[in-house]
N, C-alpha and C positions, 0 to 999 in steps of 0.2 A: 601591632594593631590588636587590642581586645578583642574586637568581634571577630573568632575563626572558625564560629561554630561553622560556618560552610563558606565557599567562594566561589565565584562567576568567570566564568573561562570566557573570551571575548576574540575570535579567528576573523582577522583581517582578508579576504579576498578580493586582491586590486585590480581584476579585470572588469571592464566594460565592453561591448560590441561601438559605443560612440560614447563620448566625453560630453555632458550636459551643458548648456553654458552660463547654467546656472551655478554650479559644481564647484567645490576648492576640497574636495576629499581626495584620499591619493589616489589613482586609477592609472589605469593603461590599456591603449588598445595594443594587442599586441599579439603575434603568432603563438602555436600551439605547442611546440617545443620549450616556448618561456614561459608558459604557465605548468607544463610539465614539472620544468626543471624548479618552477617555484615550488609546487607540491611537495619536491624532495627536499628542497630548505625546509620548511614549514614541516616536515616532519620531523628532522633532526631536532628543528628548537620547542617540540611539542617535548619532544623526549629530553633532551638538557634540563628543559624546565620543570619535568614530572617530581623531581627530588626538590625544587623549593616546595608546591603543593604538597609533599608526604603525606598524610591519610586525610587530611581535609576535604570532608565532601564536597561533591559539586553541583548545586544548587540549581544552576542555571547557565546554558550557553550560547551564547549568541553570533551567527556568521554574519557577518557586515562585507560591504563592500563601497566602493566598485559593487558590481554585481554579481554575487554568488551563482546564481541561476545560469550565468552564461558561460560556465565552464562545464567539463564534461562531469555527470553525475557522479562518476565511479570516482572522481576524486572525495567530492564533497563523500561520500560511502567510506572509503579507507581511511580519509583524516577524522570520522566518526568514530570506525572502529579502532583506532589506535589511541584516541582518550579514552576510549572507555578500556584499554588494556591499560593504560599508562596512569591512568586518575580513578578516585575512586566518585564516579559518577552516581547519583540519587536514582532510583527508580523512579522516581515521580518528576525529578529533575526537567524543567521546560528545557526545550532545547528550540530559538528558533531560527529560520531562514530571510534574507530579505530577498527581494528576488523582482524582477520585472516583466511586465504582462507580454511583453515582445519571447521571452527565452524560456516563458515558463512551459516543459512538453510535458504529456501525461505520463511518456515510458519513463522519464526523470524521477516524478512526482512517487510513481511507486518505491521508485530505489531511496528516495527522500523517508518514508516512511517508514523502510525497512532501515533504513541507517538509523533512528530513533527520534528523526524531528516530529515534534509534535505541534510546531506554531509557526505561519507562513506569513512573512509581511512581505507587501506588496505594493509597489513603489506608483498608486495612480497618478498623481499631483492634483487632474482635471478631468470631468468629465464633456470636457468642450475639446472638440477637436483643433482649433485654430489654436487655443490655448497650448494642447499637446505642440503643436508645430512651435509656436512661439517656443517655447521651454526645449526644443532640439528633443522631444522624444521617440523612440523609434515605434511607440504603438498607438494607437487608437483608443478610444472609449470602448469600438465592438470587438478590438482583441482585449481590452483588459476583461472584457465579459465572458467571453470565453474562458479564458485562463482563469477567473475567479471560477465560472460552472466546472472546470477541470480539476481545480483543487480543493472544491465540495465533492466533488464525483471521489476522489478519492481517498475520501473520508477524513479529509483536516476539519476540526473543527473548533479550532482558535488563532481566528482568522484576524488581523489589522490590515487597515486601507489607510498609506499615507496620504493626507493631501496636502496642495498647497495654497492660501489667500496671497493679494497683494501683487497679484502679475499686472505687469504695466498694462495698462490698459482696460483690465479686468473691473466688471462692474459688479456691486452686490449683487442684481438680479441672476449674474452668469455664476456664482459662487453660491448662491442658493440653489441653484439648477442642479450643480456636482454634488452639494450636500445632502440634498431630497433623494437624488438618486442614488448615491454610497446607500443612505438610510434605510431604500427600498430594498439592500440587497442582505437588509441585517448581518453584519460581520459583527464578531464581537467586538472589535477595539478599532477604534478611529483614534488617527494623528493628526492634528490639524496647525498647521505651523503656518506664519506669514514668512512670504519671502525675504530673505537678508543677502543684500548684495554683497559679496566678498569680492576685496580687493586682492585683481588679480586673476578673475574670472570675467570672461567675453561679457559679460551680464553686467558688470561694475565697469568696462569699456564704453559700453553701451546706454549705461542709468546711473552711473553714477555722480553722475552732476541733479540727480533729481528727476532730469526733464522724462516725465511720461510714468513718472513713480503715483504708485497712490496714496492717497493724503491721509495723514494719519486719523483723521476724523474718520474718514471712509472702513480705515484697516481696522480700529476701532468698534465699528460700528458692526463690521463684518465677524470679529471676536466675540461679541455678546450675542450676534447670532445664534452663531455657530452656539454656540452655550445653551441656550434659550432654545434652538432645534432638537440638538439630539436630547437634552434634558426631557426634553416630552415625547419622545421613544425611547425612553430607558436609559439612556448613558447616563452616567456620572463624571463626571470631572475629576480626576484625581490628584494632576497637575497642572502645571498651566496650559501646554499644548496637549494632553492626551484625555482622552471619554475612554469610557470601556462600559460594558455590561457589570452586573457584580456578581466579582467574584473573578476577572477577566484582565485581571490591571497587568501590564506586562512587569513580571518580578525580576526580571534582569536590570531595567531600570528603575525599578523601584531601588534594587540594590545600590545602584550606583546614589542616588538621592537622599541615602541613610550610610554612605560611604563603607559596604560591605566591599573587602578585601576582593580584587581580580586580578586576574593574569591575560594581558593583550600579548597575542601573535602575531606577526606580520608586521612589514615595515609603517610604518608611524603609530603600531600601536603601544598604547600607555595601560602601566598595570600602577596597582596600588596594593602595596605590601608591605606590614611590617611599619608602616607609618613611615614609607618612604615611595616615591613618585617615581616608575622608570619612564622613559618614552625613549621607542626604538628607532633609529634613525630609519630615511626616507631614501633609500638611495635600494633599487628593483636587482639590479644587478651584482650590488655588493650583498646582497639579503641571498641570492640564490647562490654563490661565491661560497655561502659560508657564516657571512660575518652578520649574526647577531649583537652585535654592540647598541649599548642604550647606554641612554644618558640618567643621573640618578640623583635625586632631590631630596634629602632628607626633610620632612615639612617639620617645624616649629611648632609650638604648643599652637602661639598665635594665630599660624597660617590652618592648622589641623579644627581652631574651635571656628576660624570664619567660614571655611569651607563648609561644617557640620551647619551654620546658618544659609549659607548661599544654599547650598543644596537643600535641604531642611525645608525652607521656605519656598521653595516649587512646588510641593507636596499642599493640595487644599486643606488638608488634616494639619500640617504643621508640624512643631517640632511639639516635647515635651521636656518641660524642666528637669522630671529622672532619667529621661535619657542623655539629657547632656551633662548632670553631674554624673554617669556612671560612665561616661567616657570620657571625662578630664578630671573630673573630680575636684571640679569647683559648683557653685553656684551659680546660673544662667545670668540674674538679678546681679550679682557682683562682678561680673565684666558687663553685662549691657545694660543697665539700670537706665542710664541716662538716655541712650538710643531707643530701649524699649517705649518709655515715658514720651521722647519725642514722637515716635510713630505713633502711639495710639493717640496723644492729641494730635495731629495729622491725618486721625481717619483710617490710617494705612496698616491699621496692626492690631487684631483683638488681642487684648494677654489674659483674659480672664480665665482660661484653662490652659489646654494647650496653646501655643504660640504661633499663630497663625494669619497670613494677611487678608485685609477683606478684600472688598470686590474691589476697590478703588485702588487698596494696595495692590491686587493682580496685575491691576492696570498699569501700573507705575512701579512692577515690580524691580528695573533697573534699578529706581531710584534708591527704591528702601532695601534695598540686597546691598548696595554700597557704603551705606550706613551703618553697615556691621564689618567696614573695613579696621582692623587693629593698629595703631602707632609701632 
């Protein structure tokens, strides 16, 4: 992979206190001796792995889950301090946490700070209680408040609030309710995603025939909202699901979106390196065993320029012609000439500088991300 100037470390954490039923991410409820003994896997293959990074800073890292926050601090503490023995971590380096407002404690939060997180996301979806209940969550609107005043109180201050639109049931008026109030609590960075029923989860048992889903007009309507709200309190747009303040846009995902090289930890995580795709098998018990085995993908000129437009084009900014000749080292115009020309009469694509989709394109950004499928 050309771009090494630095790379993004990504720590899988697949515990939850209860399994969403909204959920198809890996997790597990599960006793304290098995997150223990996961700790010890997850350090071993921190260390395996330190010698493919060799001196490559590290830009940014991000604890995902399952839920980080619901194990004991002092883990999340020691698997901090041993990247930063084993990797050559940035000073300025984001580091953040995802976490939820049921498990968030303050005596945590200080050990969170002293381990070197400096960015806390925090998994609201709603600020409707019924809502919460629907979606199986274990907290409240008044414990997520809390737990937000807990983690100002201790001095974070590059804060995201996910939420979520499109729960069955859910009407514009109750989703500008949770918006206005995220708003009131000024966070730097809102996620605002519609729900997507994954097959496979109680929620696709449940709706997946449709019946009690909200109509795409509605979900629509609630998109340009959301757009059109935080826009007139400062946020920006910087991709299709994320606002942020400026100067706030989360850069771990931005990396992902401009395909900067990372290394995923933990079972089903994917790294990207070297222009080749690992993903680590899912199996909890064979991960703590020992056996980090992945599976490994060499991508294709092909697969490597369409990614660089799938992702590329989630970005409101868009891509740029020099940066995609300086990382194939072709011409953008001489593989997509034809597609380009299509989308921009279609409405869906300015090319007049950078390459980027309008508003209509956002909308329909399925469509025209597929459009730059390669034969």
């Amino acid at each position: 992979m050309k771009n090494k100037d630095s790379l993004m470390l990504y720590i899988h954490i697949p515990f939850c206190e209860r399994k969403c039923d909204y959920c198809d991410f890996l997790s597990f409820v599960t006793d304290e001796d098995t997150k223990a003994g996961y700790f010890k896997g997850l350090f071993k293959q921190l260390e395996l792995k330190a010698e493919l990074a060799g001196n490559i800073p590290v830009s940014s890292i991000f604890i995902g889950g399952g839920t980080p926050s619901c194990v004991d601090e002092r883990f999340i503490y020691d698997t901090l301090m041993l990247v930063r023995d084993k990797y050559r971590v940035l000073d300025d380096a984001e580091i953040t946490m995802e976490s939820n407002p049921n498990s968030i404690r303050k005596e945590a939060l200080s050990v969170y700070r002293n381990a070197g997180i400096n960015r806390i996301s925090m998994g609201l979806q709603s600020a409707d209680n019924e809502e919460l209940k629907l979606l199986s969550r274990l907290h409240s609107y008044e414990d997520f408040l809390k737990a937000y005043d807990a983690v100002r109180l201790c001095g974070f201050d590059n804060v995201n609030v996910d939420l979520m639109s499109g729960l069955p049931g859910q009407s514009i008026a109750s989703f500008e309710k949770t918006l206005s109030k995220v708003i009131s609590l000024k966070p730097e960075h809102i996620s605002a995603y519609s729900l997507i029923f994954e097959e496979g989860t109680r929620f696709y048992e449940r709706y997946g025939d449709g019946e009690g889903v909200v109509d795409e007009e509605t979900d629509r309507y609630i998109y340009h909202m959301t757009q059109s709200m935080l826009k007139d309190f400062g946020y920006e747009r910087y991709e299709i699901s994320n606002y942020s303040r400026p100067g706030k846009e989360c850069r771990h995902n931005l990396g992902y979106w401009v395909r900067r090289p990372y290394l995923g930890f933990g079972p089903s995580a994917a790294s990207l390196f070297d222009e080749k795709r690992y993903s680590m098998h899912r199996d909890l018990k064979a991960f703590i065993a020992g056996d980090f085995s992945e599976s490994v993908e060499e991508l294709s000129l092909n697969a490597r320029m369409e990614e660089f437009m799938f992702l590329g084009l989630r970005l409101t900014k868009g891509i740029s012609r020099d940066e995609f000749f300086k990382a194939f080292n072709k011409d953008l115009d001489s593989v997509y000439k034809d597609v380009l020309e299509k989308l921009q009469k279609e409405g869906l694509l300015d090319i007049s500088g950078r390459v980027k989709l309008t508003e209509k394109g956002l909308d329909l950004a399925n469509y025209a991300m597929s459009q730059f499928l390669l034969d």
